[in-house]
C-alpha positions as a Markdown table, in Angstrom:
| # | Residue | x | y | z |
|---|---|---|---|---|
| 1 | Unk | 1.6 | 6.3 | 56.7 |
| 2 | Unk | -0.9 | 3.7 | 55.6 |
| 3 | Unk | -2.7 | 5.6 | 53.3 |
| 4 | Unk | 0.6 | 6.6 | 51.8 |
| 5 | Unk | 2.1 | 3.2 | 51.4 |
| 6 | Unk | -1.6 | 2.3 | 49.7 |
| 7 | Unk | -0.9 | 5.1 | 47.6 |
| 8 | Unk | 2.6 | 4.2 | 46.4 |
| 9 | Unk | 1.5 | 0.6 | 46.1 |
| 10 | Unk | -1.4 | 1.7 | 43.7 |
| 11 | Unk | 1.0 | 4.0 | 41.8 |
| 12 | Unk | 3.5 | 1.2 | 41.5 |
| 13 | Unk | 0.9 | -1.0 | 40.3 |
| 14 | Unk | -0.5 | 1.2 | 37.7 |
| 15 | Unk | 3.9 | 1.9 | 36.1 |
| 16 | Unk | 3.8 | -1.6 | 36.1 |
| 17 | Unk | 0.8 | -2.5 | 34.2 |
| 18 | Unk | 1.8 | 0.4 | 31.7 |
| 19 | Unk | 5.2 | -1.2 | 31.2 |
| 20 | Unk | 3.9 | -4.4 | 30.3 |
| 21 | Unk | 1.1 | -3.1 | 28.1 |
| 22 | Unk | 3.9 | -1.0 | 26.1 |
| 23 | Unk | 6.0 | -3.5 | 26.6 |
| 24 | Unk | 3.4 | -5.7 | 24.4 |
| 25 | Unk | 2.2 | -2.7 | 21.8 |
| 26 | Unk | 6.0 | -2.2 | 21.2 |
| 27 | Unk | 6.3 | -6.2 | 20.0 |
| 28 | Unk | 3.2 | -5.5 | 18.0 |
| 29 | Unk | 4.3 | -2.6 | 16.0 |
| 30 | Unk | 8.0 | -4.2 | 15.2 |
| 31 | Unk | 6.2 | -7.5 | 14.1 |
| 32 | Unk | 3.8 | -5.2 | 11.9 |
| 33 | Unk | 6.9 | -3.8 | 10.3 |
| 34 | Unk | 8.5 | -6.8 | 9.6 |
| 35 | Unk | 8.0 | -6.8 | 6.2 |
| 36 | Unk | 8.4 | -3.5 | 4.4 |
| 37 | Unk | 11.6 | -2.8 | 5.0 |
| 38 | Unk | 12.6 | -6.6 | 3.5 |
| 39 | Unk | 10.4 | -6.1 | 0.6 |
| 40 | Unk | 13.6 | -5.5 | -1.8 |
| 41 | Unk | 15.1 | -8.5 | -0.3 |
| 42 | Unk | 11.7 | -10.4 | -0.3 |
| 43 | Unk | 10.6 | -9.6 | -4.0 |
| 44 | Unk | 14.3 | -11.6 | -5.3 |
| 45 | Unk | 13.9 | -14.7 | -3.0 |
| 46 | Unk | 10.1 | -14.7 | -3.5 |
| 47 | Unk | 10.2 | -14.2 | -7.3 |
| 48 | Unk | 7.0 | -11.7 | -7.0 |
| 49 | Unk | 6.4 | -8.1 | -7.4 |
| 50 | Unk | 5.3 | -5.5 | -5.1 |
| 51 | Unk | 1.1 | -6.1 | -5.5 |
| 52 | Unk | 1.7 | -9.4 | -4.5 |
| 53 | Unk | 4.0 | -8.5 | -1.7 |
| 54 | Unk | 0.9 | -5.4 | -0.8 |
| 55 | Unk | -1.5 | -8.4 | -1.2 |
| 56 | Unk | 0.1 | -9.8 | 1.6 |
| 57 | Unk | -0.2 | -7.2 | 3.7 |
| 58 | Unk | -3.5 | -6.6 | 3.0 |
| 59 | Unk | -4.6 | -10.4 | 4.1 |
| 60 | Unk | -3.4 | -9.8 | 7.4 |
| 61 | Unk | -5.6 | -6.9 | 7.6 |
| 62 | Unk | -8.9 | -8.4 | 6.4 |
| 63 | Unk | -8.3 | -10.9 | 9.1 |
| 64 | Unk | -7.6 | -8.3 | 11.6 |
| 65 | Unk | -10.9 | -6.5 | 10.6 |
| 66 | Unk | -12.7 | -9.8 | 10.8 |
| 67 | Unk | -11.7 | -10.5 | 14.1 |
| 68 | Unk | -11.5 | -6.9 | 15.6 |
| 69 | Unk | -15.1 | -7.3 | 16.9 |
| 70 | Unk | -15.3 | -10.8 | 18.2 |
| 71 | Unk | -12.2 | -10.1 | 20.6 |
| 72 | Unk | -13.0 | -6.6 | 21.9 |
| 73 | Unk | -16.3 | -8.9 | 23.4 |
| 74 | Unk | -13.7 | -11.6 | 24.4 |
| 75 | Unk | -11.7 | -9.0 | 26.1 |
| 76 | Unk | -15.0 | -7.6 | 27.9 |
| 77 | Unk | -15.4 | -10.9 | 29.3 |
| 78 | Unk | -12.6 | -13.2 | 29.8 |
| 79 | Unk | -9.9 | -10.6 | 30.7 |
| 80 | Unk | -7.1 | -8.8 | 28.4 |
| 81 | Unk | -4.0 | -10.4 | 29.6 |
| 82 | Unk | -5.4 | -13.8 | 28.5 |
| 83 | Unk | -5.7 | -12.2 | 25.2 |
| 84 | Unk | -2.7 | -10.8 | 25.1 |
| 85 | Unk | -0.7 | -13.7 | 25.7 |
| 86 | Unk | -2.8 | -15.1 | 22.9 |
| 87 | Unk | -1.8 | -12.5 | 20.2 |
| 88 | Unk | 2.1 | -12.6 | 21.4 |
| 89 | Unk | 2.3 | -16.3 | 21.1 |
| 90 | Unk | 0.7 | -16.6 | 17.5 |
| 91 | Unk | 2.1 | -14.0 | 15.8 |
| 92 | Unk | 5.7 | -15.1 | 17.1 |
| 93 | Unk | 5.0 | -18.8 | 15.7 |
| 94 | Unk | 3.8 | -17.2 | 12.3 |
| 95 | Unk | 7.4 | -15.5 | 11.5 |
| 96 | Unk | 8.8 | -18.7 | 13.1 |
| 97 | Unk | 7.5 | -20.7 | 10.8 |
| 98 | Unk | 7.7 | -18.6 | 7.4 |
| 99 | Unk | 11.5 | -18.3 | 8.9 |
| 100 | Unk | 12.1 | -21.9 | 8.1 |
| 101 | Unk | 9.7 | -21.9 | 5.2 |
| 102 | Unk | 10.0 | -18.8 | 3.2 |
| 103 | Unk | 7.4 | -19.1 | -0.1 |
| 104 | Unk | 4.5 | -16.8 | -0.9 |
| 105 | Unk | 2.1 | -19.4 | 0.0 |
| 106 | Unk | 3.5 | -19.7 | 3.6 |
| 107 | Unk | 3.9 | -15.9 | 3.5 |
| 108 | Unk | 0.2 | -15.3 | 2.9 |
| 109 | Unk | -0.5 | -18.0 | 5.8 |
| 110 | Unk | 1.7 | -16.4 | 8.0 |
| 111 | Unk | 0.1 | -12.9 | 7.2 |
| 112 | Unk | -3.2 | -14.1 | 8.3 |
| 113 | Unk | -2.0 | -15.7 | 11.4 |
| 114 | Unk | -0.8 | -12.3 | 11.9 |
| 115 | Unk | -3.5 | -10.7 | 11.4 |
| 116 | Unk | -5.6 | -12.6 | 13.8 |
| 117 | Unk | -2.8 | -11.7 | 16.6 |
| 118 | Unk | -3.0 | -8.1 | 15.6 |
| 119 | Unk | -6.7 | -7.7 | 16.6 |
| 120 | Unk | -5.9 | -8.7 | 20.0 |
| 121 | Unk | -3.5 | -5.4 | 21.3 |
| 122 | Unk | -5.8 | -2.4 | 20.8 |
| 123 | Unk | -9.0 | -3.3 | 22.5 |
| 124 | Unk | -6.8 | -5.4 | 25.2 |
| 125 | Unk | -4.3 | -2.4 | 25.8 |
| 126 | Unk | -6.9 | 0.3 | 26.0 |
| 127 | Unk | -8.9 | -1.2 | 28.1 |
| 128 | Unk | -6.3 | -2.4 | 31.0 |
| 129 | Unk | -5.6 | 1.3 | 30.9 |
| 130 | Unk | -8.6 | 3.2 | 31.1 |
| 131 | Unk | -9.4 | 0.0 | 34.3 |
| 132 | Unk | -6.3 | 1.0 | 35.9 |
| 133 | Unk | -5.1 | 4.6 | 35.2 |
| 134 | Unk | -7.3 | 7.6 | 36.9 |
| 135 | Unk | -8.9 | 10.1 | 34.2 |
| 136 | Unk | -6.4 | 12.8 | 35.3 |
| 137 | Unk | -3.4 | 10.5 | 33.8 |
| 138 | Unk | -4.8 | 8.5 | 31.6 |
| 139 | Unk | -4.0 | 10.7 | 28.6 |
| 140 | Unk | 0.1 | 10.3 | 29.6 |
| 141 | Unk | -0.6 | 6.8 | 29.6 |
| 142 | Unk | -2.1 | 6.3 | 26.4 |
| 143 | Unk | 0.8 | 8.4 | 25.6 |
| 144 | Unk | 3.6 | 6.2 | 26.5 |
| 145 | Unk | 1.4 | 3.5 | 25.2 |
| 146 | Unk | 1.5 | 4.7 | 21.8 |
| 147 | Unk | 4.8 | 5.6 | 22.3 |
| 148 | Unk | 6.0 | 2.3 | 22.6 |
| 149 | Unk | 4.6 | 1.2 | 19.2 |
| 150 | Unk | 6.3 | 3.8 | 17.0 |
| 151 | Unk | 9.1 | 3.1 | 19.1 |
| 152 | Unk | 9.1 | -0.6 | 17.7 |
| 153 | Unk | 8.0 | 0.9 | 14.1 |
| 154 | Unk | 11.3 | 3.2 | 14.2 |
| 155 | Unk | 13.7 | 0.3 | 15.7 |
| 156 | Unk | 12.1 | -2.2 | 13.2 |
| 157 | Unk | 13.7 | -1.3 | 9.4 |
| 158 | Unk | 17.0 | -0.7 | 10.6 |
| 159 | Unk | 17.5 | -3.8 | 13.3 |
| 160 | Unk | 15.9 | -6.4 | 10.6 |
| 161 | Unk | 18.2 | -4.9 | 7.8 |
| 162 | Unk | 20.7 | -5.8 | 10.2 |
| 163 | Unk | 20.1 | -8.8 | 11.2 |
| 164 | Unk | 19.2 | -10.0 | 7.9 |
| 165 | Unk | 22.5 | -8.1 | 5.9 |
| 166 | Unk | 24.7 | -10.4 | 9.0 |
| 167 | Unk | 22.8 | -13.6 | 9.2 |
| 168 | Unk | 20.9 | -13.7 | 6.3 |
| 169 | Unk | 17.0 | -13.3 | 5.7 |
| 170 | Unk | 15.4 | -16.3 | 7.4 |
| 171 | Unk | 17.2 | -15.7 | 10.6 |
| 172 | Unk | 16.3 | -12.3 | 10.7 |
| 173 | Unk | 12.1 | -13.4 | 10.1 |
| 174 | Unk | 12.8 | -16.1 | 12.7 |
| 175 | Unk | 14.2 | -13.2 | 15.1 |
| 176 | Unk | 10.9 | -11.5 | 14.5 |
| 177 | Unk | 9.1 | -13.8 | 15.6 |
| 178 | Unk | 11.5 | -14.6 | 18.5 |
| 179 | Unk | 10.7 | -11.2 | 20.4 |
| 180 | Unk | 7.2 | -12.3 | 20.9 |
| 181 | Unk | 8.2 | -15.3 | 22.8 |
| 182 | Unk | 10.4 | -13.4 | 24.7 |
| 183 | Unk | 8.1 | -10.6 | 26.1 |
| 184 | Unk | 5.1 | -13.2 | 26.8 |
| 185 | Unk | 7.0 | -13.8 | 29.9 |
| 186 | Unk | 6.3 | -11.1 | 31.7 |
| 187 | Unk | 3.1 | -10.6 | 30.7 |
| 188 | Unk | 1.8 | -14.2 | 31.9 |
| 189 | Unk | 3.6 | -13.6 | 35.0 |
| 190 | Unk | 2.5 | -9.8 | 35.6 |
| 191 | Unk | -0.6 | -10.0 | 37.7 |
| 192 | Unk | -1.2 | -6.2 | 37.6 |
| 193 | Unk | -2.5 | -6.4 | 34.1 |
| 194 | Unk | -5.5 | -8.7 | 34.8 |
| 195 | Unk | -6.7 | -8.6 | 38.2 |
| 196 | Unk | -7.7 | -5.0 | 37.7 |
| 197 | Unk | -9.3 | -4.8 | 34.3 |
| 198 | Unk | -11.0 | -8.2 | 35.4 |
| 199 | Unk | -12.7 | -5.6 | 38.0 |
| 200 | Unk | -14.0 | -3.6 | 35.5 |
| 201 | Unk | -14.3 | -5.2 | 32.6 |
| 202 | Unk | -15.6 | -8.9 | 33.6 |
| 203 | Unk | -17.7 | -7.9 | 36.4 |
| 204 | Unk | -21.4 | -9.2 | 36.8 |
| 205 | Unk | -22.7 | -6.0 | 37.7 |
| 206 | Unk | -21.6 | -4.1 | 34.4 |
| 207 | Unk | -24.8 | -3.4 | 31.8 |
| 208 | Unk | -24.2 | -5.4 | 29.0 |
| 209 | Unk | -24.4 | -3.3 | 25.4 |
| 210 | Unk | -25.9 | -4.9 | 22.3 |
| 211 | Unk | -24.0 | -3.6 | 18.7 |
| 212 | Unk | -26.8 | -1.2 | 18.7 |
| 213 | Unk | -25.6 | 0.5 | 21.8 |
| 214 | Unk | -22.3 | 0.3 | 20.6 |
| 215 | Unk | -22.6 | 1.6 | 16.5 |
| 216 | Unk | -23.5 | 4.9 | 17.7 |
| 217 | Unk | -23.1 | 7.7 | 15.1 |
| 218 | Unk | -19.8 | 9.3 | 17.1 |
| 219 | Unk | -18.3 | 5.5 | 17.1 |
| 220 | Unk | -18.6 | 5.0 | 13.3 |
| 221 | Unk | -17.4 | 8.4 | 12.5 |
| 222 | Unk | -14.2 | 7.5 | 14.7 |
| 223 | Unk | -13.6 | 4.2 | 12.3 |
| 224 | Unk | -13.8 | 5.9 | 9.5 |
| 225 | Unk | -11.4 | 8.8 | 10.7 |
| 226 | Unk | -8.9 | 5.6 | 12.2 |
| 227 | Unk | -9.3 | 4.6 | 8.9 |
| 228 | Unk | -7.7 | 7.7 | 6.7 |
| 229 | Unk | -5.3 | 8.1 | 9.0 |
| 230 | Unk | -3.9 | 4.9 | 8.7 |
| 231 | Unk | -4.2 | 5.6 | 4.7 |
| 232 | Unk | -2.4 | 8.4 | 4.7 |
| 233 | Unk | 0.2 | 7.0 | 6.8 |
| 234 | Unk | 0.6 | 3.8 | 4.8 |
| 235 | Unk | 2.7 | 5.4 | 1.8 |
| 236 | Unk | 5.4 | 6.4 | 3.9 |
| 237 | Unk | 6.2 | 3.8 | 6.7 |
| 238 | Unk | 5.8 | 0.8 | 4.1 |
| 239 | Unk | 7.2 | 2.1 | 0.4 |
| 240 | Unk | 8.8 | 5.5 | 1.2 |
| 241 | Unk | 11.7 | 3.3 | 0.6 |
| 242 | Unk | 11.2 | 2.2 | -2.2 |
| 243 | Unk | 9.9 | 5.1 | -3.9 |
| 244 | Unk | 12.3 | 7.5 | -2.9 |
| 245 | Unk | 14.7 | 5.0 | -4.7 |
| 246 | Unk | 13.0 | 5.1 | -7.6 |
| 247 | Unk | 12.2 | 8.5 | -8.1 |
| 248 | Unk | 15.2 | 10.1 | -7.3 |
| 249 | Unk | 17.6 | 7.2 | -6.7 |
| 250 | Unk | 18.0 | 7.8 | -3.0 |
| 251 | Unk | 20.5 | 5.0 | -1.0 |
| 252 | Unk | 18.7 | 2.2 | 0.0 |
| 253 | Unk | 20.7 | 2.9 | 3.3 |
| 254 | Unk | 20.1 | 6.4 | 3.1 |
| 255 | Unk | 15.9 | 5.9 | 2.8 |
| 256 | Unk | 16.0 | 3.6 | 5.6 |
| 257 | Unk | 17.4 | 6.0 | 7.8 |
| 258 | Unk | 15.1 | 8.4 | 6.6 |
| 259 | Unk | 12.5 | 5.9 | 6.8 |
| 260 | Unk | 13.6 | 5.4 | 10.6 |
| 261 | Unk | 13.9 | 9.4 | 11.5 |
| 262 | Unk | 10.5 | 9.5 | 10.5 |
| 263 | Unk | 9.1 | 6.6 | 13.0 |
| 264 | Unk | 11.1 | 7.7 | 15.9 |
| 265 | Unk | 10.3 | 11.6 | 15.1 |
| 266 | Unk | 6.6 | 10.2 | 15.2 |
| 267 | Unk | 7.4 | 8.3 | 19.2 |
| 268 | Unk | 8.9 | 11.7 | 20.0 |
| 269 | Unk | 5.5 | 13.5 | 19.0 |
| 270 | Unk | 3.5 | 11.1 | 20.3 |
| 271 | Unk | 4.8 | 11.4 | 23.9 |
| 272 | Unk | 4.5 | 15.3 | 23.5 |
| 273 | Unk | 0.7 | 14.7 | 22.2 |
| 274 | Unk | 0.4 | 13.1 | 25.7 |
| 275 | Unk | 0.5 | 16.9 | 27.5 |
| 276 | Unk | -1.6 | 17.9 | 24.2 |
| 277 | Unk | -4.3 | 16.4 | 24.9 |
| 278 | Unk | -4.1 | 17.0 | 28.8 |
| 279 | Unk | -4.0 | 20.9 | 28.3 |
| 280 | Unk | -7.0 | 20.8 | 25.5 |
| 281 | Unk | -10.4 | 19.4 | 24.5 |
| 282 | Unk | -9.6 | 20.6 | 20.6 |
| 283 | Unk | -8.5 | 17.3 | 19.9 |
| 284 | Unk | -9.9 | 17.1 | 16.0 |
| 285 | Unk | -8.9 | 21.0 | 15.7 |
| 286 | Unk | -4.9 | 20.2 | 16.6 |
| 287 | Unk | -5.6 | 16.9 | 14.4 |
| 288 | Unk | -6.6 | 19.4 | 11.1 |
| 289 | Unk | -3.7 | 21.6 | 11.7 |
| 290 | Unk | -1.3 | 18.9 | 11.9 |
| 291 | Unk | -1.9 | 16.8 | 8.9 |
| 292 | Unk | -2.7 | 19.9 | 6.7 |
| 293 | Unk | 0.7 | 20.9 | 7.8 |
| 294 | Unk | 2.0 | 17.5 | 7.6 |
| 295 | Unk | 0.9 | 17.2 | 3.7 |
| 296 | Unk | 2.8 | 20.3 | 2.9 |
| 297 | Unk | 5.8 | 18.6 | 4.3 |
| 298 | Unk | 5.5 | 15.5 | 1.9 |
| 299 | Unk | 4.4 | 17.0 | -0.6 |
| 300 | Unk | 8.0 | 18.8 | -0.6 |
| 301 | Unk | 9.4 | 15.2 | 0.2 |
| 302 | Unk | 8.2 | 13.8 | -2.9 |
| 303 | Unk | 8.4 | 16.5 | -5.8 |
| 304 | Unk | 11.7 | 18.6 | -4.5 |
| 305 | Unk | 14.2 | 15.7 | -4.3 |
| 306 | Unk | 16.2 | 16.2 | -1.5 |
| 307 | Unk | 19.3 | 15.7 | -0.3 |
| 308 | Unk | 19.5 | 13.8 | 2.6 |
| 309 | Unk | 20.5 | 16.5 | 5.4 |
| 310 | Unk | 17.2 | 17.9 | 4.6 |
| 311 | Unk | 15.0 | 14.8 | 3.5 |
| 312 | Unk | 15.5 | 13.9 | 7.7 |
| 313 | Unk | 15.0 | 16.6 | 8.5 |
| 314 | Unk | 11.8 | 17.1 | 6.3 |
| 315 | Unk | 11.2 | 13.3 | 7.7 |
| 316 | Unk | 10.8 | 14.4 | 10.6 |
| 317 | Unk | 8.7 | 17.3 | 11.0 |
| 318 | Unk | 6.3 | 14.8 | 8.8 |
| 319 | Unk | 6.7 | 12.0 | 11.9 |
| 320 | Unk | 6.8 | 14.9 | 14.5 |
| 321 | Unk | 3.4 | 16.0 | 13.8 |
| 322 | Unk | 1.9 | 12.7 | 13.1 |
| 323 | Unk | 2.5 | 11.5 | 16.3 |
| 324 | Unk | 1.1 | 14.8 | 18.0 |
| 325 | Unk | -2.2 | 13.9 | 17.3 |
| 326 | Unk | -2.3 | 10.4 | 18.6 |
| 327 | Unk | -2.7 | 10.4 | 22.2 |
| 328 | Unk | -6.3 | 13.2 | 21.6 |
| 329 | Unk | -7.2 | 10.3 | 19.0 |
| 330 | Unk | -7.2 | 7.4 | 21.5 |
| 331 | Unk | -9.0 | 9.8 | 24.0 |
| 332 | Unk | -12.0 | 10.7 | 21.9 |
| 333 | Unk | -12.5 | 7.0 | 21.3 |
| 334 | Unk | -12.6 | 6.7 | 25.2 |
| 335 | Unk | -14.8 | 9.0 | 25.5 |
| 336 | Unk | -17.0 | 7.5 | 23.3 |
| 337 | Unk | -16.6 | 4.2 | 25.0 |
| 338 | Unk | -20.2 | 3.2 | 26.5 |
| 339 | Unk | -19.9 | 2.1 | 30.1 |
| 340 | Unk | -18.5 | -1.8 | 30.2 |
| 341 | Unk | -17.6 | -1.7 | 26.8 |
| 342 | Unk | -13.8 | -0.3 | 26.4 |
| 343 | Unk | -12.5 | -3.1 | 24.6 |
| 344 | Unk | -15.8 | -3.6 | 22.3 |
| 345 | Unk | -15.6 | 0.6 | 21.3 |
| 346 | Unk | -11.7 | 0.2 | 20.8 |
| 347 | Unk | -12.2 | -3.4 | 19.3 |
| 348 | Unk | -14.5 | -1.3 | 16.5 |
| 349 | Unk | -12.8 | 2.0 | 16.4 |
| 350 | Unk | -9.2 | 0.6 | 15.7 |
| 351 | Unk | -10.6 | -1.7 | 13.1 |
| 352 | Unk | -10.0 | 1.4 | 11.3 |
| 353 | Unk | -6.2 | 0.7 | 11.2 |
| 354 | Unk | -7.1 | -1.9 | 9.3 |
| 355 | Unk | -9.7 | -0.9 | 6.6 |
| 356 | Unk | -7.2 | 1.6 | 5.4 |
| 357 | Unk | -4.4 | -1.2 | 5.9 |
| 358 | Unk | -6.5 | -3.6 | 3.2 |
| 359 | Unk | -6.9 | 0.0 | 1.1 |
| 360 | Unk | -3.3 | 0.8 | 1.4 |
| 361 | Unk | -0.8 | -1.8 | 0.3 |
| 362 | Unk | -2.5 | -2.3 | -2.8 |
| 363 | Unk | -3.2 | 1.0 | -3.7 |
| 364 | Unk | 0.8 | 2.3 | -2.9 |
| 365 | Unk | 2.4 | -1.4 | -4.6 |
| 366 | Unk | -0.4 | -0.4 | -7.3 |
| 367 | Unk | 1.5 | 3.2 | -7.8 |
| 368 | Unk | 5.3 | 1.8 | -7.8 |
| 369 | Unk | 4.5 | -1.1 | -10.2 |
| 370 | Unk | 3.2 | 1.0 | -12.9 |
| 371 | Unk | 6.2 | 3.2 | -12.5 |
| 372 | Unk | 5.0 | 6.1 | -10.4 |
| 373 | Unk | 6.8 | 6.2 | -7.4 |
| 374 | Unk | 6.1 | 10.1 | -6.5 |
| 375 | Unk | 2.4 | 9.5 | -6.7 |
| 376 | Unk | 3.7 | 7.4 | -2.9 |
| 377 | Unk | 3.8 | 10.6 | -1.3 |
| 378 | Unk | 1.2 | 12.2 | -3.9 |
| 379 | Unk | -1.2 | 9.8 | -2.8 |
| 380 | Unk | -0.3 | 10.3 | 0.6 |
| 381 | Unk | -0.9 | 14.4 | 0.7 |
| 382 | Unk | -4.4 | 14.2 | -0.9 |
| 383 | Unk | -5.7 | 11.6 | 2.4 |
| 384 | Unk | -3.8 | 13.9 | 4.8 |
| 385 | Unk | -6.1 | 17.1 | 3.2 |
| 386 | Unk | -9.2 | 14.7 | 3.5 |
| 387 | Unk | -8.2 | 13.7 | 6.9 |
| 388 | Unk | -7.8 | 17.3 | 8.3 |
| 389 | Unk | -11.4 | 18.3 | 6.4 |
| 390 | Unk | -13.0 | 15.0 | 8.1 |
| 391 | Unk | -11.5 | 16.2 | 11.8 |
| 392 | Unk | -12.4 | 20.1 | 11.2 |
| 393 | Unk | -16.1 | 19.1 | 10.0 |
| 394 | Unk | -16.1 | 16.6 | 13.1 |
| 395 | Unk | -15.0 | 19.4 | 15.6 |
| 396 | Unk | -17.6 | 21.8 | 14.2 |
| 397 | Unk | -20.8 | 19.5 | 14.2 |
| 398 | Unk | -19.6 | 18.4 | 17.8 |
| 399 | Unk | -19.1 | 22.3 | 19.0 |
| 400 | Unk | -22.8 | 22.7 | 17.7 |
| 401 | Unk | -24.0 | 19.6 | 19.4 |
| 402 | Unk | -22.9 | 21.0 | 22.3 |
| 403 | Unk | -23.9 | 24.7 | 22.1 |
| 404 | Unk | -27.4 | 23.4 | 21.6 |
| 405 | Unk | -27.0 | 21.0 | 24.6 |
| 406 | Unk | -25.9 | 24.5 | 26.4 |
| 407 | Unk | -29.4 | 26.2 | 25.4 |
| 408 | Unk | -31.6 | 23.6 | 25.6 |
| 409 | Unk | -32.3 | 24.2 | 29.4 |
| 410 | Unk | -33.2 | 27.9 | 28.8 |
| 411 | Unk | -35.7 | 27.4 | 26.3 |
């Protein structure tokens, strides 16, 4: 009976922590969607075009690559919920305050601010989960966890158009910012996230890794694959709107449905990924099929142009197979993870987001400006076929890695 209640205790604990860590990736992903779907809106009250408005994007991501690094050590050390409540708390006051201020000078500042907050969720999420969730579940629970933030992605376009279209544009920034507030509560309050990963991740006896340790070969290949995935992601969720407008003159309601079929089509494949990556160690292999897939999808979306019964539904097996992949992408970075060092390796690997955040904005507000809004999704299929090569290569030099491993004894 005793071992039992332990048991249920310790299985309480661990829903618990995963609640408030999704609960917090969830805020993070509709804050980092704030602005795409208000671009339209932003680009009249700003008086700017879309480089400027991709310029912004890409400041918070410079600042989220700066400071990737320096909090995955902080997280190692001084405990994630701290930095948690950290990141909530400033990126809520930055959409505050460009709320009540709304000029592309405070918008850049806010951005940055932004930015800083966003380097704070990965390495502090993954690592309370890999401290607290046994090996056998963690794969579910990076799956929820990743759920949570396309969940936020896919609520994001459509409750800001809202909000803004009923009380106007400030209100709905200030609203933004609001949420953040709001679900610091139960994070500075929730004990489950911190005592455990304080265990693990803070303790005296853990080894402590120098960069060299860290940059290992499998580590920097991981970046760079976090990287073109975010790329070739970046077309759709922030100017699929936009350009679907302009190339085949597509509602602006109608794209942001689409826009939002896609994002929750994504959470849906994410949370199947979850068993994915349970049932099989092909992780890059499922990766390859499913963005070369994926590009034949878009590539439809953006040269066909197509009604919208069948651009959602072309959305959607786009979102649907993006999201499969995600939960064997956050476990080969955990496997990769030295001992002591899960928010350092995810601190690093998920800079990646980033890099091809800074590429991205510019590169997409770069296509619409000069007119050529079907290069969006153009763009978009040729990093999908680069990603899928990168994650086949990957899988093969690793299955000969191995098979060598596998011989060596015999020799």
């Amino acid at each position: 009976m005793t071992a039992a209640a332990g048991g249920g205790e310790k299985r309480t604990g661990e829903a618990h922590a995963i609640l408030l860590v999704s609960l917090a990736h969830f805020t993070n992903h509709f804050q980092n969607l704030v602005l795409p779907p208000l671009f339209p809106l932003l680009k009249d009250r700003l008086g700017i075009g879309f480089v400027e408005l991709g310029f912004a994007l890409t400041v918070a991501n410079i600042l989220s690559v700066a400071a990737q690094l320096p909090v995955g050590f902080l997280v190692d050390r001084i405990g994630a919920r701290r930095m948690l409540v950290a990141g909530l708390v400033l990126s809520a006051l930055a959409f505050i305050g460009f709320g009540l201020a709304p000029t592309y000078p405070h918008l850049l500042i806010a951005m940055a601010f932004v930015g800083l907050s966003n380097s704070v969720f990965h390495p502090s999420d993954y690592a309370i989960l890999s401290a607290i969730v046994p090996a056998s579940r963690v794969g579910r629970a990076f799956s929820i966890h990743t759920f949570a933030g396309f969940l936020g992605n896919a609520i994001a376009p459509v409750t800001l158009l809202a909000v803004a279209a009923a009380f106007g544009l400030n209100t709905a920034l200030i609203a933004a910012g609001a949420i953040g507030l709001f679900v610091t509560v139960p994070i500075l309050t929730g004990r489950s996230v911190d005592t455990p990963a304080r265990q693990v991740l803070s303790g005296a006896h853990e080894p402590r890794q120098g960069m060299v340790s860290i940059l290992t070969p499998t580590i920097i290949g991981l970046t760079g694959f976090f990287a073109l995935l975010s790329l070739s992601g970046s077309g759709i969720s922030n100017f699929s709107v936009v350009a679907l407008g302009s190339a085949f003159g597509t509602p602006f309601s109608v794209a942001n449905v689409a826009l939002t079929v896609y994002l929750s089509a994504q959470a849906i494949g994410v949370l199947l990924g979850g068993f994915v990556a349970d049932m099989t160690r092909r992780h890059a292999e499922v990766a390859s099929v499913g963005y070369a897939v994926n590009a034949c999808i878009v590539l439809c979306i953006g040269t066909l142009g197509l009604g919208p019964a069948l651009l959602f539904a072309a959305m959607a097996g786009a979102g649907l197979l993006g999201g499969l992949i995600m939960p064997s992408r956050d476990m080969l970075v955990r496997a990769a993870a030295p001992p002591g060092a899960m928010g350092r390796t995810f601190g690093i690997v998920t800079s990646g987001f980033n890099i091809g955040g800074m590429v991205g904005p510019l590169m997409f507000g770069f296509i619409m400006d000069h007119g050529m809004p079907r290069w969006v999704f153009g763009a978009s299929v040729i990093v999908m076929l680069i990603t899928a090569a990168v994650a086949l290569i990957g899988e093969r030099r690793a299955w000969r890695r191995r098979r060598i491993a596998r011989e060596a004894p015999a020799e």
